[in-house]
Structures are given as structure tokens and as C-alpha cells.
C-alpha positions, 0 to 999 in steps of 0.5 A, a space after each residue: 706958135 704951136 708946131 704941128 706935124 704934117 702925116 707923112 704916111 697916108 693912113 696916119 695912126 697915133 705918134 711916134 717915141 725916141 729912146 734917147 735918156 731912155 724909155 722910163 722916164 717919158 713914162 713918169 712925166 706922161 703919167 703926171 698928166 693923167 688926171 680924174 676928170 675927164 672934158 670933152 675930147 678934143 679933134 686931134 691930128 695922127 701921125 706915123 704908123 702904128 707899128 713898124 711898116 716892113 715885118 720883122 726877120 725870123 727870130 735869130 737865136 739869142 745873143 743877150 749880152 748883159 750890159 755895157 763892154 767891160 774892156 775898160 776901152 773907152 767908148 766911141 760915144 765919149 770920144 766924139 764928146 764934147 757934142 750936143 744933141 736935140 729932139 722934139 717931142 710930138 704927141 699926136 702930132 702936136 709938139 710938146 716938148 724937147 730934149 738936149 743932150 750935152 757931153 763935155 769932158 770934165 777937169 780930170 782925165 777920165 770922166 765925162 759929164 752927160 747932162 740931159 735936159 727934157 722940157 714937156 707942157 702937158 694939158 690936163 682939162 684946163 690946167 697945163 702941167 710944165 715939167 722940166 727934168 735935168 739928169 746929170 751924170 759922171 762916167 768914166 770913158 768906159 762907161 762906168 757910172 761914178 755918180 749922178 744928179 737929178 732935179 724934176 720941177 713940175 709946176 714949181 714943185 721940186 724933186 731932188 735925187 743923188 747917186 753915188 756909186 759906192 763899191 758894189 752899191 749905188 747910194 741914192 738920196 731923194 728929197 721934195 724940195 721946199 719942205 718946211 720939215 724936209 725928209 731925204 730918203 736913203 735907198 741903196 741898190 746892188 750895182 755892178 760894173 757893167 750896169 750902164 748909166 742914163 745913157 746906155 743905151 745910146 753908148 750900147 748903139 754907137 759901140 756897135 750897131 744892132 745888126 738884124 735878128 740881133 737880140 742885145 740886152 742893156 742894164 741901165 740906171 732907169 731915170 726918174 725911177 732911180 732903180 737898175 733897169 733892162 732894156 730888151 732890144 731886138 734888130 730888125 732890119 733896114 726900112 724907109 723913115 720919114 724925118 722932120 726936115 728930109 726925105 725918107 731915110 733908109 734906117 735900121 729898124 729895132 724893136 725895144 721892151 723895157 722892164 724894171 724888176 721883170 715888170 715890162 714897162 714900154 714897148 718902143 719901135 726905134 730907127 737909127 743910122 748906120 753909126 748908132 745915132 737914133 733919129 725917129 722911135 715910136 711907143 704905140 702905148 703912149 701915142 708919143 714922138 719924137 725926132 733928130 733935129 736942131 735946136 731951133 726945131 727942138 725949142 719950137 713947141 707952145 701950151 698943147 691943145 691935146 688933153 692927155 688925160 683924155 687920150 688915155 681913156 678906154 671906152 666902154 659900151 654902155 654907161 654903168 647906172 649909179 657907179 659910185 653906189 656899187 657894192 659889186 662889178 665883174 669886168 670882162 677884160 680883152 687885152 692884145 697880150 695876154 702874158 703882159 697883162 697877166 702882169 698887172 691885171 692880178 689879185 688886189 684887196 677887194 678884186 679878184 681875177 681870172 683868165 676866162 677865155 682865150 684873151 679875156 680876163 674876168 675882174 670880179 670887184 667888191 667894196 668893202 673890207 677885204 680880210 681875205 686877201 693874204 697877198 699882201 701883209 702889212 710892212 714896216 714901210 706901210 706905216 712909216 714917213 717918207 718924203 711923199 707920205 710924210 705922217 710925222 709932218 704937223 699939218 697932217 698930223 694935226 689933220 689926222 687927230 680931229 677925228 674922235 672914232 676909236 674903232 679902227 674901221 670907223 676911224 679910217 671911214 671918218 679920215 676919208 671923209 675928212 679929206 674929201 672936206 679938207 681938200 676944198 679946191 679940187 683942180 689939176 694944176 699939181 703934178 703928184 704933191 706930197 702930202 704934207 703939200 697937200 695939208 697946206 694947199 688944201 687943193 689937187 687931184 686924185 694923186 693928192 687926196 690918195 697920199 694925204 690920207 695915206 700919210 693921215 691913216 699912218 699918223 693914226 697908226 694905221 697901215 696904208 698905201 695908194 692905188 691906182 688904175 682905171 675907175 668909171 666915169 662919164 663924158 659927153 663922149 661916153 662912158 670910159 675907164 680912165 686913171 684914178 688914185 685912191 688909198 688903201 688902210 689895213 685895218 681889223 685884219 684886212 685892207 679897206 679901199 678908200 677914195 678921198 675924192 668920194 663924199 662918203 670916203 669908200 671906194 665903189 666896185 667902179 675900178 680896176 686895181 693895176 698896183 699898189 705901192 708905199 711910196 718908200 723910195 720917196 718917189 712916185 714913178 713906182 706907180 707908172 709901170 702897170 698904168 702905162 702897160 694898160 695904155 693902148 692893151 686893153 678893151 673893157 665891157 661890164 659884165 654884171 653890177 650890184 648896188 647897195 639896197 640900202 645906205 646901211 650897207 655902204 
């Protein structure tokens, strides 16, 4: 049985979030249910307000604590430890998905064990993604992270990842389980002693309550990215909530922005109680909810109906003749917050951008080789293994060896051919494989055709990297702009866009890049920021297109 969330409010607008582990993962787990293709939308229901229903006090002057206290006083939320907490998750009131939280105090004096365990089926088209994240972390009383594990399997595929603190590092492993030649990709990271864990933000709350006009700032070790990240939270005042199971509440109200290297990521409305506990937030970008309950409620949720690739589409006026086929596009942006997208939307190899007017961004995109964008030089991580682009595995490998071309142009035209070929099963089943997966499977979606070639051009010794953003496509609805992966290869002094999904291998002027990235960290959340800043920002228009006169020019 599906559990549907009846509209509390009389004009219902999409759902609402809760920040419990924090606001980055439901970013990574949302963005594997993105896809390339896009069915027919389906009749959904609305729940919630779409921002917060009592207007926010003046700005108080700021009070921007860094992290958590450091009195090395142990904190109230370990006291009340051991406890278990459940939330379920909604997305446009459908639920989806839940999460627990259980605190117990281990065999030594000062250590505590969170363990967060989030449970979400996502549908993509036909194909159901199930996702199940377990974070476990060791803290001392106060709060001081000691270390922390984590296990992501979606669909069977199996991510592992461990932290330890070591003095003024923390000291991550991350590794694709079930590799026949595994890769564990070491990274280390500055850490202090005030930086929080997965939990911080609850710990900051049940301290001390945010008061209204009160500005506090968190940082934290951001789940599922596995770097430190700060949240920006700001008091609000108290208004009246509808929960689950209960009259309307009077909670106070905040508003949070979290940012990963000064790159906001997700913009959160959260309600919580007088004692710190958060009960209801909302993330207006995402569309999803989720509430306080018991456990019975919590674990209540079925395959969804709601097709999330859909919901983050962003329609356009009219339909673009022969997309694949541009030789040129120049998009009229218009985003509700110029400063933020100024953040994603940014020069990229065969893109150029300008604010045009007031609001407006022009996007001027050209296929083809880009030699001159100098903002991105080739790297040493752009041309190594790692554990998602793995070039020294021998399927890939021997992949990347049929194509006979020696001139690097042709060579990186011919492997993206190859891929479109190799990937004979195109479906949605698989969340983000790597590409030594891929080479196996022979099957997946755009995600999967963008990091086998990228792992296929490195063992040709060609620099490469993937990217995404939103790329054309047609529905029954209309014509849109939604989430698309591709490949670019530094080749002849400039980066090449490719698209492994596409016949001939080269990416059409059809898109828009939001990032790039070399997967480095062995993980592939790095793409999420700038995708999910896009969601619910953006309105596009087509300005001019060209096409190629003829197929030489392609």
C-alpha cells in the first residue's frame, strides 16, 4: 500500500524536506534518480507551502559561530543517548522512503555510536531505483568525531567509504564493492576540532535552539560527499505546522543554505520544537518531505508512482527542429536568484556565458572542439584510474584498444562511437555504475555511457572528464530541458564534448553545461551541487539555433 499525504493547507504546492543527517545527501540519492529519458508525466498530488507562510524578522546582525562548542562538555544530544528517531519521506506527497536514527553509548566511557539508516525507492520511467545508505559514526560526548563508516547500495551496487580522524586530517577510504580488480581511493582533508559529524546539526539545535533573527553557522562532515561542509542557518521566528498525525503545531521557524567549498547546494525550510528536536523541513528545489513519526509510519512506503526524472524537467516554448544536429544554440536563461546561478551557470569548453539583463543569462553553445577555453587545463587526476573511472581495468581496457585511429581527434570521435555500439542495453536500472561495470554489463543510462568513455579515453592516454546539465528532449508533454551526462576529452589543445549515448559520438549544441568533474574522490555526489542548485532556479527560452549544412561539418 502506497501512503499518500493528504494537503494540509488549501492551496497545495510541491512537498516538503527534514534535515536530520543533513541536507546533502537527499541531494545524492535524488540525483541518481535523474535519468536521459523522459515518459510521460504522470497526475500527481501537492502538498505543503512552498515557502515558509509567516514572513521572516528583520535581519539581525550576525552571529555566525563556527562549528560545534568546544568546552569538551558533553552535549545534550548524547545524553539522552540511547534513543531512536524515525522520519518519513514524501515526495510530492507520495511516500518514498524513511529514515532512523539510533544513538547508543558504546563499551568505552566517551564514545557515542550514531547509526543513520535511509531507506528510498525512486522511479525512473519504468525502472525503480531502491537505495538503502547506512552511515555509522564514533564521536566522543562532546561531539568530536573519532571516525565513521558508511555503505551506499543502490540496486545492488555497493559503495564503501571509512574515515578516521588522524591529528589535523581525516583519513578517507572509498571503494566500489564487488570489483574484480578493486580500487580504494585515499583522500585526505584538513579537519578541525570544531568541525561536526553526520549529525551536527541536530547536536548545534538541541544545545541550544536557534532563537529568532539568529544566524548560526555549522561545519560538518557532509554525508555521501565525505567532504567538510557548512550549513548557513538562520532563526525565523514561531509559526503554526501541520504534522503527520496531529493538529498544527506552534514550532519555530528557520531557514538553512548548505554549501560545500562556498558552492551553495540546497536551500531548506526547517520547523523544530522548543527543545531542538526538528519535526517538518521543506527543500522548495526538490519537492521533498519529510516528517517526525513512529516507526510504523516511517516504514509504510511502496514502489512510487511518481517519476522523479520527470519532476525535474524545465519546459521550454516551443520545440527545437533537429536538436541533435546543432552546430549552435544561444539560450536565454532567467533564474529567480541571479547570485546563485552565477554559480553554476559559468563558462565551460564549448559554452559561453553572460548576464544579459536584469535576471537573464545568455548561453551561447558551440559543438565542436574548444581550444579556446583556457579555464580548464588538463590534470594528472584527468588522466588517472580511480575507483569510478577505472582505465587500467581489462575490459575497458581492451574496449578502449579496437579503435585503430592514430590522430587524437578521430581516436576520441571513434571510442565514442564505440560506446554508443557497446552499450547495447539502454534502460535505468543502474544508479551511477562505474565504468568497469559498464564494460561488463554492456547496459545503463547516460551516467554510464559518460564514465566508460571517460575511462576508455584515459586508457588511450587522453585526458577526459564527465559532464552534466540539462540537454533538449521531446515528451508527449512538450519540449523541456532535463538531466543529461556526457564525456569531455582534451585532445589537439582543446576539450572535445562527446556523448556516448549519441550515434555519431559528438555532443550537439542541444545543452547546458552546470559542471564538470574527474571523479577523483571515487565518488560521484561532486556532480550534484550545480544540478540540484538548477531545480526549481531556472526558466529557459531558445533563443537562435544552426545547424550543420552538411554532414561534413559534423
Amino acid at each position: 500500500m502506497i501512503h499518500r499525504l493528504e494537503a494540509p493547507t488549501p492551496q497545495p504546492t510541491p512537498a516538503i524536506a527534514r534535515l536530520a543527517a543533513g541536507s546533502w545527501w537527499l541531494c545524492g540519492l535524488l540525483l541518481l534518480g535523474l535519468g536521459c529519458d523522459r515518459p510521460p508525466r504522470p497526475q500527481v498530488e501537492h502538498v505543503a507551502p512552498e515557502r515558509p507562510r509567516v514572513p521572516s524578522p528583520p535581519p539581525a546582525p550576525p552571529s555566525l559561530p563556527s562549528g560545534l562548542p568546544t568546552s569538551g562538555k558533553p552535549l545534550v544530544f548524547a545524553l539522552e543517548a540511547p534513543f531512536d528517531l524515525w522520519d518519513a519521506y514524501f515526495l510530492s506527497g507520495e511516500q518514498i522512503g524513511y529514515s532512523h536514527i539510533h544513538a547508543e553509548p558504546t563499551a568505552k566511557d566517551d564514545e557515542i555510536r550514531y547509526q543513520v539508516t535511509e531507506r528510498m525507492r525512486l522511479r525512473r520511467g519504468d525502472s525503480i531505483l531502491d537505495q538503502h545508505l547506512q552511515q555509522t559514526s564514533y564521536e566522543t560526548l562532546d561531539g568530536r568525531l573519532l571516525r565513521f563508516e558508511a555503505l551506499l547500495d543502490v540496486n545492488g551496487e555497493r559503495t564503501e567509504t571509512r574515515g578516521e580522524v588522524r591529528g589535523d586530517e581525516l583519513v578517507i577510504e572509498t571503494q566500489r564493492a564487488g570489483q574484480a580488480e578493486p580500487q580504494v581511493q585515499e583522500r585526505r582533508i584538513e579537519w578541525e576540532r570544531s568541525i561536526g559529524g553526520l549529525l551536527a546539526l541536530q547536536q548545534s539545535l538541541k544545545e541550544k535552539p536557534l532563537a529568532a533573527g539568529e544566524q548560526r553557522r555549522i561545519q560538518a562532515l557532509a554525508p555521501m560527499f565525505y567532504e567538510v561542509g557548512v550549513l548557513d542557518v538562520r532563526g525565523a521566528g514561531l509559526t503554526a505546522v501541520p504534522l503527520l498525525s496531529a493538529e498544527p503545531e506552534q514550532l519555530l521557524e528557520a531557514e538553512s543554505i548548505s554549501s560545500i567549498e562556498g558552492n551553495p547546494l540546497l536551500k531548506m525550510h526547517l520547523w523544530f520544537d522548543a527543545e531542538g528536536n526538528v519535526l517538518k523541513s521543506y527543500a522548495p528545489s526538490l519537492g521533498l518531505s519529510i516528517f517526525r513519526t513512529d516507526e510504523q509510519t516511517a516504514k509504510q512506503f511502496a514502489t512510487p508512482e511518481i517519476d522523479l526524472m520527470v519532476q525535474s524537467r524545465i519546459p521550454l516554448e516551443a520545440p527545437i527542429e533537429r536538436p541533435r544536429e546543432l552546430r549552435e544554440t544561444v539560450f536565454a536563461v532567467q533564474t529567480q536568484d541571479p547570485q546563485l546561478a552565477s554559480r553554476f551557470l559559468q563558462d565551460a569548453p564549448g559554452q559561453r556565458v553572460r548576464q544579459a539583463e536584469g535576471e537573464v543569462f545568455e548561453v551561447t553553445v558551440e559543438q565542436g572542439l574548444d581550444r579556446q577555453f583556457a579555464g580548464l587545463p588538463p590534470s594528472e587526476e584527468d588522466r588517472r584510474s580511480n575507483p569510478l573511472i577505472e582505465s587500467t581495468n581489462r575490459g575497458v581496457q581492451e574496449l578502449a584498444a579496437i579503435p585503430e585511429a592514430t590522430d587524437e581527434v578521430a581516436l576520441a570521435k571513434e571510442l565514442a562511437r564505440l560506446v554508443y555500439t557497446t552499450i547495447s542495453e539502454k534502460n535505468l536500472e543502474s544508479g551511477f555504475s562505474s565504468a568497469a561495470e559498464v564494460a561488463a554489463s554492456r547496459q545503463g543510462d547516460c551516467t554510464e555511457h559518460a564514465v566508460l568513455l571517460a575511462a576508455m579515453c584515459r586508457a588511450r592516454d587522453i585526458p577526459a572528464r564527465v559532464a552534466a546539465g540539462l540537454m533538449y528532449v521531446d515528451s508527449t508533454e512538450g519540449p523541456a530541458m532535463a538531466f543529461h551526462m556526457w564525456t569531455l576529452a582534451h585532445v589537439d589543445g582543446g576539450w572535445l564534448p562527446l556523448d556516448g549515448t549519441m550515434q555519431d559520438g559528438l555532443a550537439a549544441a542541444d545543452r547546458i553545461t552546470l559542471v564538470s568533474d574527474n571523479l577523483a574522490s571515487g565518488t560521484e555526489y561532486a556532480m550534484v551541487a550545480p544540478v540540484m542548485q538548477s531545480l526549481g532556479q531556472l526558466e529557459i527560452q531558445v533563443r537562435s539555433t544552426r545547424h550543420a549544412e552538411t554532414p561534413s561539418e559534423q
